[in-house]
Structures are given as C-alpha cells and as structure tokens.
N, CA, C and O atoms as a Tinker XYZ file with bonds, in Angstrom:
   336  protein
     1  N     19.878000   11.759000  -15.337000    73     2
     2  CA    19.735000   10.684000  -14.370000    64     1     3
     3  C     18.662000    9.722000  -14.866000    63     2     4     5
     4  O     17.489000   10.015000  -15.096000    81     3
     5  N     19.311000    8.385000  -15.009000    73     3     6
     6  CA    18.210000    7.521000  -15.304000    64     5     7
     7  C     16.407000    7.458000  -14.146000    63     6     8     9
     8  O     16.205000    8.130000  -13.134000    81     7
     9  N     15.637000    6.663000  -14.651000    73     7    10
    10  CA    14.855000    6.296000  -13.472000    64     9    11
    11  C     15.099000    5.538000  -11.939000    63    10    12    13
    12  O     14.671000    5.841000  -10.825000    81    11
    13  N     15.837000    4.598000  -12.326000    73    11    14
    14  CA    16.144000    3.886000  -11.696000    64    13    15
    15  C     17.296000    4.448000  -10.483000    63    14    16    17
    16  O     17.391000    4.007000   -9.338000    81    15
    17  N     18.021000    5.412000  -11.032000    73    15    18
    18  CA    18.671000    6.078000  -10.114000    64    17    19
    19  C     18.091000    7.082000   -9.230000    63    18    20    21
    20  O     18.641000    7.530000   -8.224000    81    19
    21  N     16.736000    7.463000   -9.755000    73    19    22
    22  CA    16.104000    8.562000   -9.278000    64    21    23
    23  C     15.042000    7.896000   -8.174000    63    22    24    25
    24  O     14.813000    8.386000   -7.069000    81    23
    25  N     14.417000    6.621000   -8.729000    73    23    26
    26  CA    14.159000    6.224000   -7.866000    64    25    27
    27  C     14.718000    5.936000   -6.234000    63    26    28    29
    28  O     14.124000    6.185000   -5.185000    81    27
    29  N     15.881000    5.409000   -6.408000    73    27    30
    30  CA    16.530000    4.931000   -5.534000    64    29    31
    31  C     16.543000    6.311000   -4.597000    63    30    32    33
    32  O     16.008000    6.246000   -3.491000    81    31
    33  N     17.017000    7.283000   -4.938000    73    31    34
    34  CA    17.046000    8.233000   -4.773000    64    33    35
    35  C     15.812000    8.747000   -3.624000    63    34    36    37
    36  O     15.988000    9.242000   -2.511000    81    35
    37  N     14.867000    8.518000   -4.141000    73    35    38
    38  CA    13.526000    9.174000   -3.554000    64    37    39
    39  C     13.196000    8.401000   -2.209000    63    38    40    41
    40  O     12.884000    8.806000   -1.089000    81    39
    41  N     13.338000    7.434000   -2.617000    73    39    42
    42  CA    13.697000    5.946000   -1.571000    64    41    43
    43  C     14.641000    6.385000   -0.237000    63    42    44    45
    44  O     14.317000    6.207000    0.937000    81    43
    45  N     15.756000    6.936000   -0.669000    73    43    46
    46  CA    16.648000    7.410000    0.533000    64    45    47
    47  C     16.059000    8.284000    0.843000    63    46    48    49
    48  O     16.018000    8.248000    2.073000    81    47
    49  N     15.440000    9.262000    0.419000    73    47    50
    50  CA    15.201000   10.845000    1.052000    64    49    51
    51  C     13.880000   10.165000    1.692000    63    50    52    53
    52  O     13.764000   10.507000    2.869000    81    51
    53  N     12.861000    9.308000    1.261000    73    51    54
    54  CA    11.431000    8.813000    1.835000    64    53    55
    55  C     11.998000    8.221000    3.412000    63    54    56    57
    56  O     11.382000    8.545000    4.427000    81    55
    57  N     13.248000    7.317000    3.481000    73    55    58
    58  CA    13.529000    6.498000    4.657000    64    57    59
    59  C     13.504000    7.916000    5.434000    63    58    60    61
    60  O     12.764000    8.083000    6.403000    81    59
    61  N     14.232000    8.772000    5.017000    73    59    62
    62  CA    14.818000    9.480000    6.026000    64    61    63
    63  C     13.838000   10.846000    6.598000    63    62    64    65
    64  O     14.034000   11.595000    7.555000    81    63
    65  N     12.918000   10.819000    5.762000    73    63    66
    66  CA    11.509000   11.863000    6.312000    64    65    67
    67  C     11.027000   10.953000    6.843000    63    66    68    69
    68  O     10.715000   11.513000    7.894000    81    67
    69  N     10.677000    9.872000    6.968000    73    67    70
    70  CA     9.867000    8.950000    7.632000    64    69    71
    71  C     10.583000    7.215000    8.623000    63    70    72    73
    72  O     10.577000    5.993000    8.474000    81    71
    73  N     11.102000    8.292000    9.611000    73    71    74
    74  CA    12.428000    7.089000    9.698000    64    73    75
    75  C     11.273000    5.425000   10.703000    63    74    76    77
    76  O     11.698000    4.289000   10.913000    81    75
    77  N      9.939000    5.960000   11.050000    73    75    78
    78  CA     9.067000    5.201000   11.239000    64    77    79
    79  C      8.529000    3.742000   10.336000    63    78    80    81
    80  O      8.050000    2.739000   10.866000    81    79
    81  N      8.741000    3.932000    8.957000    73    79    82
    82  CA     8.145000    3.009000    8.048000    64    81    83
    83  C      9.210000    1.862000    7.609000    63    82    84    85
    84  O     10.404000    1.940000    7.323000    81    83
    85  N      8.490000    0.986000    7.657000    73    83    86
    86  CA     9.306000   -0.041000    7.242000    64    85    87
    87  C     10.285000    0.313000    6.005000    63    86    88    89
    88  O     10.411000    1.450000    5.551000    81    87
    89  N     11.011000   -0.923000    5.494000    73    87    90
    90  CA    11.936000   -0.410000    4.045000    64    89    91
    91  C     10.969000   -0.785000    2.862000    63    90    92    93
    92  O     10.999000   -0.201000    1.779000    81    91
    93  N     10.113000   -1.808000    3.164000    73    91    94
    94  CA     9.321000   -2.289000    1.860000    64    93    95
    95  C      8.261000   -0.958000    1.643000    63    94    96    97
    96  O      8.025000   -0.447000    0.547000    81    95
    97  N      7.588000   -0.452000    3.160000    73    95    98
    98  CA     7.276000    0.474000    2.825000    64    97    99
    99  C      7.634000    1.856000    2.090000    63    98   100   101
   100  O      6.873000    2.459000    1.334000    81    99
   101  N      8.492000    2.114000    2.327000    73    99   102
   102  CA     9.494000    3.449000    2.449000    64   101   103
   103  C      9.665000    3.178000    0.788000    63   102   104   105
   104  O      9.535000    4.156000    0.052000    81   103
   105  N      9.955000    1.851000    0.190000    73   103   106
   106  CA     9.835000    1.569000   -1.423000    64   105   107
   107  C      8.544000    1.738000   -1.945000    63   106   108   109
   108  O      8.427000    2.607000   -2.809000    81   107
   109  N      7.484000    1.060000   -1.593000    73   107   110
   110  CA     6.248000    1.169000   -2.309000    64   109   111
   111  C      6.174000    2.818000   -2.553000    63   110   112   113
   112  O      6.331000    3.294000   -3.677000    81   111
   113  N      5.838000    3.884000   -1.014000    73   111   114
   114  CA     5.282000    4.569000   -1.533000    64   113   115
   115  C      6.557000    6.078000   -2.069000    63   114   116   117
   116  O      6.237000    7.264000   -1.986000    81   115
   117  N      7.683000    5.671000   -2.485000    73   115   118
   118  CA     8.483000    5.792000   -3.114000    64   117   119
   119  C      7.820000    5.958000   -4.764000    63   118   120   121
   120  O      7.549000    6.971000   -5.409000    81   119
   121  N      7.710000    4.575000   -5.082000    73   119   122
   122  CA     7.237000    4.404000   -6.293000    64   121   123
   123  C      5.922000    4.959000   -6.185000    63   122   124   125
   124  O      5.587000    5.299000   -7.320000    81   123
   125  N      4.995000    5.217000   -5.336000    73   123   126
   126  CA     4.015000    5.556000   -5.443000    64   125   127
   127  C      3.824000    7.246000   -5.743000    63   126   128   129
   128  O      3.038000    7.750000   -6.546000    81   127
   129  N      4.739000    7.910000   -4.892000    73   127   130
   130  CA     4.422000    9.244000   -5.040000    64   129   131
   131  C      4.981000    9.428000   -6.432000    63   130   132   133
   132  O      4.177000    9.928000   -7.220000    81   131
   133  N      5.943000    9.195000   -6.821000    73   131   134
   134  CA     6.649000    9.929000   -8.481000    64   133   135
   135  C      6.072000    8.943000   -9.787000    63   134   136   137
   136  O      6.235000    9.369000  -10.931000    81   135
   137  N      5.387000    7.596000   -9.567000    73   135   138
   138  CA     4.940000    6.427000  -10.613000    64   137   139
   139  C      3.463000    6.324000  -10.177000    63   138   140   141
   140  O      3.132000    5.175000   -9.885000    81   139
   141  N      2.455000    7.305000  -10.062000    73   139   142
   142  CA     1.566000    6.684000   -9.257000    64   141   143
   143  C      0.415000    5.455000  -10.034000    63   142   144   145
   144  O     -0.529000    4.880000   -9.492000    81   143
   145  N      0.919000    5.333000  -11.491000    73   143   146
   146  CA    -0.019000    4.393000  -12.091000    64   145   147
   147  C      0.314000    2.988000  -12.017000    63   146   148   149
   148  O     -0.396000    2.045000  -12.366000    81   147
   149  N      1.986000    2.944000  -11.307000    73   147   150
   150  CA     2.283000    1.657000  -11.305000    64   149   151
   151  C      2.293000    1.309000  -10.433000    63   150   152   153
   152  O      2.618000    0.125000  -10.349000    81   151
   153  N      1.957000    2.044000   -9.149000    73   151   154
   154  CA     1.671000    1.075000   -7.832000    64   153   155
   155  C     -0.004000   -0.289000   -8.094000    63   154   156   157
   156  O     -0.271000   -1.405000   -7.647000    81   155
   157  N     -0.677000    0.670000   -9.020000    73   155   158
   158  CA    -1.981000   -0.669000   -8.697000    64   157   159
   159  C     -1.621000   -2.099000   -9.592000    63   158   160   161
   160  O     -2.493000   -2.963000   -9.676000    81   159
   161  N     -0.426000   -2.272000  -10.182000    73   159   162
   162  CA     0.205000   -3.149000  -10.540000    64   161   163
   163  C      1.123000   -4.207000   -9.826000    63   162   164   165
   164  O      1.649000   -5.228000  -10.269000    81   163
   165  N      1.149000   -3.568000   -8.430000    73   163   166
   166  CA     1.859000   -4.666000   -7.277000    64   165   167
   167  C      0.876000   -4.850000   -6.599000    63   166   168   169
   168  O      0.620000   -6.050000   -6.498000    81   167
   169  N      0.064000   -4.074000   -5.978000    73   167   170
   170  CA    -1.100000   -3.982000   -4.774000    64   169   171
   171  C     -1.861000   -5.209000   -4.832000    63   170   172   173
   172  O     -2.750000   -5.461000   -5.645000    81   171
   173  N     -1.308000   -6.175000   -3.619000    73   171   174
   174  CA    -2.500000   -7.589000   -4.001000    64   173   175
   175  C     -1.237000   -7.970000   -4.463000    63   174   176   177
   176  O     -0.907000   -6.785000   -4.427000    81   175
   177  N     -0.082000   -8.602000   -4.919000    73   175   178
   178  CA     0.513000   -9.650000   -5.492000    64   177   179
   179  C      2.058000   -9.797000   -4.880000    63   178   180   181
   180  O      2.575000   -9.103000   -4.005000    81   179
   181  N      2.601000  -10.853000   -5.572000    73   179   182
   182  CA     3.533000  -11.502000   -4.819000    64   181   183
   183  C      4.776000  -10.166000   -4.749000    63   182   184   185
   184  O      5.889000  -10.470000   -4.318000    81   183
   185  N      4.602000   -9.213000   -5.040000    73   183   186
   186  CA     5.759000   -8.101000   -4.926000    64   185   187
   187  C      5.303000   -6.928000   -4.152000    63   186   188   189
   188  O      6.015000   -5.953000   -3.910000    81   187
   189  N      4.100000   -7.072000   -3.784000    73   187   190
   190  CA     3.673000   -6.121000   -2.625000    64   189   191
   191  C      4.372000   -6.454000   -1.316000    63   190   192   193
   192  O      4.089000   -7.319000   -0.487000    81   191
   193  N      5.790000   -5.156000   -1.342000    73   191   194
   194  CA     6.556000   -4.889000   -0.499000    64   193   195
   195  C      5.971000   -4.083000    0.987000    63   194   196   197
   196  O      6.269000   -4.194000    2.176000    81   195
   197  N      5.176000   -3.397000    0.362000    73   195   198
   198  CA     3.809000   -2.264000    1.476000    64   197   199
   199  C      3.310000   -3.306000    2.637000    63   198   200   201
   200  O      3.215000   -3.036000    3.834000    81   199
   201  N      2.941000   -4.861000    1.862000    73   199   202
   202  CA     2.642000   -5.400000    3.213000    64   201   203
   203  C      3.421000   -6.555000    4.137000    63   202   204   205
   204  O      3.176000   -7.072000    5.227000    81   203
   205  N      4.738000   -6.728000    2.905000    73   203   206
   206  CA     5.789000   -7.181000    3.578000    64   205   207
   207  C      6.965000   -6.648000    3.229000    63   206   208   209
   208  O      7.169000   -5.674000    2.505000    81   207
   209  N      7.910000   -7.502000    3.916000    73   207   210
   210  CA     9.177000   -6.479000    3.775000    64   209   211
   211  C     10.005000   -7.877000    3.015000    63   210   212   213
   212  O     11.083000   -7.794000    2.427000    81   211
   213  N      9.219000   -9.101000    3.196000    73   211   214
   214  CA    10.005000  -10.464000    2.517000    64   213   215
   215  C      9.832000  -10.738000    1.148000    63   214   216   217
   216  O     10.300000  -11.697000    0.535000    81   215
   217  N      8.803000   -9.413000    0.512000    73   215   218
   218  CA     8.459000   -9.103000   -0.832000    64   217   219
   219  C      9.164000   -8.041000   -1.579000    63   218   220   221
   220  O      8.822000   -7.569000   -2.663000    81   219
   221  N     10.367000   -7.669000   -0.740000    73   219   222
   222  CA    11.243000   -6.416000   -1.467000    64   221   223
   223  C     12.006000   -7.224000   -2.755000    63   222   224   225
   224  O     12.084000   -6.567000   -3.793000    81   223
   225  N     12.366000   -8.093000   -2.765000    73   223   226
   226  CA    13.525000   -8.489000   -3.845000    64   225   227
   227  C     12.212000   -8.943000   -4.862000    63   226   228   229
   228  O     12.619000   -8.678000   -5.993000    81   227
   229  N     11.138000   -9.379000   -4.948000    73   227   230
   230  CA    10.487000   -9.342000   -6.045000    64   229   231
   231  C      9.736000   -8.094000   -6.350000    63   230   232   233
   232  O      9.119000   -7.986000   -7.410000    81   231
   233  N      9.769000   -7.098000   -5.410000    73   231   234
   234  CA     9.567000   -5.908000   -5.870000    64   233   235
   235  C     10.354000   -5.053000   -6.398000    63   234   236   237
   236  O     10.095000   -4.066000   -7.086000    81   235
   237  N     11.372000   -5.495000   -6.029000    73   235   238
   238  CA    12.958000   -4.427000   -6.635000    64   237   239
   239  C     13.085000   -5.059000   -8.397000    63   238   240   241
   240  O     13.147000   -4.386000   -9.427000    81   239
   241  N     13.093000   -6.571000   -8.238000    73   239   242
   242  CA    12.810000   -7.125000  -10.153000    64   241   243
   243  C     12.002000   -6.313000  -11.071000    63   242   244   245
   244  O     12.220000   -5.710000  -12.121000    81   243
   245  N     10.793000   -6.549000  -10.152000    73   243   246
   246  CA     9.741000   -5.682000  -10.864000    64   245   247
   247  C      9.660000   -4.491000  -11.216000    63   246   248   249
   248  O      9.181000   -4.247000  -12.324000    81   247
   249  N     10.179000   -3.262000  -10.232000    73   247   250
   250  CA    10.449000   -2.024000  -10.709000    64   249   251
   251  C     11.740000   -1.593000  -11.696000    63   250   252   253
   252  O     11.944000   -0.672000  -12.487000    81   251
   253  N     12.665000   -3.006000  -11.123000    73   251   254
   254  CA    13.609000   -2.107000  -12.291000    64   253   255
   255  C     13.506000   -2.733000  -13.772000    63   254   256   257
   256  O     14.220000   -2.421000  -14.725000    81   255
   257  N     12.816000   -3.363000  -13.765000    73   255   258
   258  CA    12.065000   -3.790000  -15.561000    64   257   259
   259  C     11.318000   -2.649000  -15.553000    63   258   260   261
   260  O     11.848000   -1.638000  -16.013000    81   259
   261  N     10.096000   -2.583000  -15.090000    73   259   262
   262  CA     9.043000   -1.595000  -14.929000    64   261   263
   263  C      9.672000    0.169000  -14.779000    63   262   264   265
   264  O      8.803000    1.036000  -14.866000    81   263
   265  N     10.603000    0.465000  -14.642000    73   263   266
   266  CA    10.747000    1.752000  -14.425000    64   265   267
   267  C     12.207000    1.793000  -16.036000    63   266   268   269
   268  O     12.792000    2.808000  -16.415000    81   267
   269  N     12.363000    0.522000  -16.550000    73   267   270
   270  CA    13.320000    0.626000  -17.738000    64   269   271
   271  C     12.442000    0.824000  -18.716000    63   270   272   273
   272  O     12.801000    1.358000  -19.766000    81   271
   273  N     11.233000    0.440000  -18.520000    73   271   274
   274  CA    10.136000    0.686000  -19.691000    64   273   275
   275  C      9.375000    1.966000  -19.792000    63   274   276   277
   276  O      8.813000    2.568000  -20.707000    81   275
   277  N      9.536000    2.133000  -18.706000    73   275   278
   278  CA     8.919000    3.783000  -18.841000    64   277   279
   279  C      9.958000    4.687000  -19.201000    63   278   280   281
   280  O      9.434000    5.421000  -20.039000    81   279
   281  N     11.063000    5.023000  -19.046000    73   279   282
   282  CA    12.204000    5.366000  -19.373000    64   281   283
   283  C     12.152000    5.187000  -21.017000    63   282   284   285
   284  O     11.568000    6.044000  -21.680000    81   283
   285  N     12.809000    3.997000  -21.688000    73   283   286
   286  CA    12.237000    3.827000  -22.823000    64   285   287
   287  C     10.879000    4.790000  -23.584000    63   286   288   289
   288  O     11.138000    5.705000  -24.366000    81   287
   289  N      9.746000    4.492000  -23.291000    73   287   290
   290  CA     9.081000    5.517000  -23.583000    64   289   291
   291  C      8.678000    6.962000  -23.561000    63   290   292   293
   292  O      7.845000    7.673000  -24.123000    81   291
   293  N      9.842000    7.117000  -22.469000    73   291   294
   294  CA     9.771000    8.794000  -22.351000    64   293   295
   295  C     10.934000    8.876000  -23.660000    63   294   296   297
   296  O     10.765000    9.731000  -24.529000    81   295
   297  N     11.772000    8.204000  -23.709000    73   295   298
   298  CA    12.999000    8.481000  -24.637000    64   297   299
   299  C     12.360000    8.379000  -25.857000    63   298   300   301
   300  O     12.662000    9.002000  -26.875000    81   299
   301  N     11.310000    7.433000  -25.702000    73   299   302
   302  CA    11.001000    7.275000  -27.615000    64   301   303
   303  C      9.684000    8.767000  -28.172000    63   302   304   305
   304  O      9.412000    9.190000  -29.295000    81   303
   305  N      9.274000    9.086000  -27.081000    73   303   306
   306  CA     8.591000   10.020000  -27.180000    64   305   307
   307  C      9.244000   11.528000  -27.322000    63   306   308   309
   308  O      8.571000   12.356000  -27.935000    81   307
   309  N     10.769000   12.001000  -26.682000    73   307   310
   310  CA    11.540000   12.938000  -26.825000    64   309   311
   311  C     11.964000   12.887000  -28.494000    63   310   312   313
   312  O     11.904000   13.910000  -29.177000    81   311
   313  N     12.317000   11.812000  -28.952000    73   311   314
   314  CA    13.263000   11.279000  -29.917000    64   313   315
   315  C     11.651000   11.759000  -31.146000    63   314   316   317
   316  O     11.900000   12.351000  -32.197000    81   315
   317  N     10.489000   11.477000  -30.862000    73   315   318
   318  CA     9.135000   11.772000  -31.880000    64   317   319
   319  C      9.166000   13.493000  -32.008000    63   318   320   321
   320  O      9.051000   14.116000  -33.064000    81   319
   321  N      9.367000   14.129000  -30.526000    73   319   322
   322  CA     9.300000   15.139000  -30.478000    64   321   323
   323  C     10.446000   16.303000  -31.433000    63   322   324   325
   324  O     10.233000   17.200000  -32.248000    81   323
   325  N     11.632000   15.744000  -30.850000    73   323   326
   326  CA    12.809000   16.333000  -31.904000    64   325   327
   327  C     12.732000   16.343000  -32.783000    63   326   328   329
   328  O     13.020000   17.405000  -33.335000    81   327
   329  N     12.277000   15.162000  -33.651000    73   327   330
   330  CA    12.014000   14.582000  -35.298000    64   329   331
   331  C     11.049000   15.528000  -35.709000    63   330   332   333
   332  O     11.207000   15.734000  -36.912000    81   331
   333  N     10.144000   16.176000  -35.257000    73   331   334
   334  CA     8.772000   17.539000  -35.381000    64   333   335
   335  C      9.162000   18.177000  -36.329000    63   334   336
   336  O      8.526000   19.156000  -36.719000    81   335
C-alpha cells in the first residue's frame, strides 16, 4: 500500500473514532499521528487545515507531494539496503 493510500486510510478510521472533529481536523492529526515531523511544516501557513476547514485542498496538494517524497525515500533506502 502506497502512503497516500494509507493515509487516506487513517483519515477514515480518525473521522470515525472521533466523529466530533472537524474534516480538516480529522486530516491534520491524521498526518500527525503516523508523519509526526511533517505536521510542523503546515502549522502557521496557508494549508493549516487544523484551523480551517477552507485550507483542506491546499493541504491535500501538500501532503500528497509531501507523503510521495517520503515514500520515495523509504524506497530508495530499501533498494540501498538489498544492494548490502
């Protein structure tokens, strides 16, 4: 499973333990519990979904670049590891 699917993923199961929180919320701390180094990279800016919900579509850009790059580097790091 890619990231991006897994994310999404965590996202549905977060709405649904917490059917109280907004959706921008229910995304941030989504990304927050399984990415926690890339939340201080929205916090404060125009894709902080946590304090609006009219900031989801520049937060959704942002993670799915941001979660293709980490992906990438887990792959290039498996691919160093095999080569051993």
């Amino acid at each position: 499973m890619d990231m991006i699917s897994r994310y999404l993923d965590l996202v549905d199961e977060h709405m649904r333990r917490h059917p109280d929180e907004r959706v921008g919320q229910a995304h941030y701390n989504a990304l927050r519990l399984e990415w926690p180094h890339l939340q201080h990279e929205i916090v404060g800016t125009e894709r902080d979904c946590f304090s609006a919900d009219s900031q989801l579509p520049a937060f959704l850009d942002w993670v799915e670049h941001a979660l293709a790059e980490e992906q990438r580097r887990a792959e290039e790091g498996q691919a160093r590891t095999t080569q051993a």
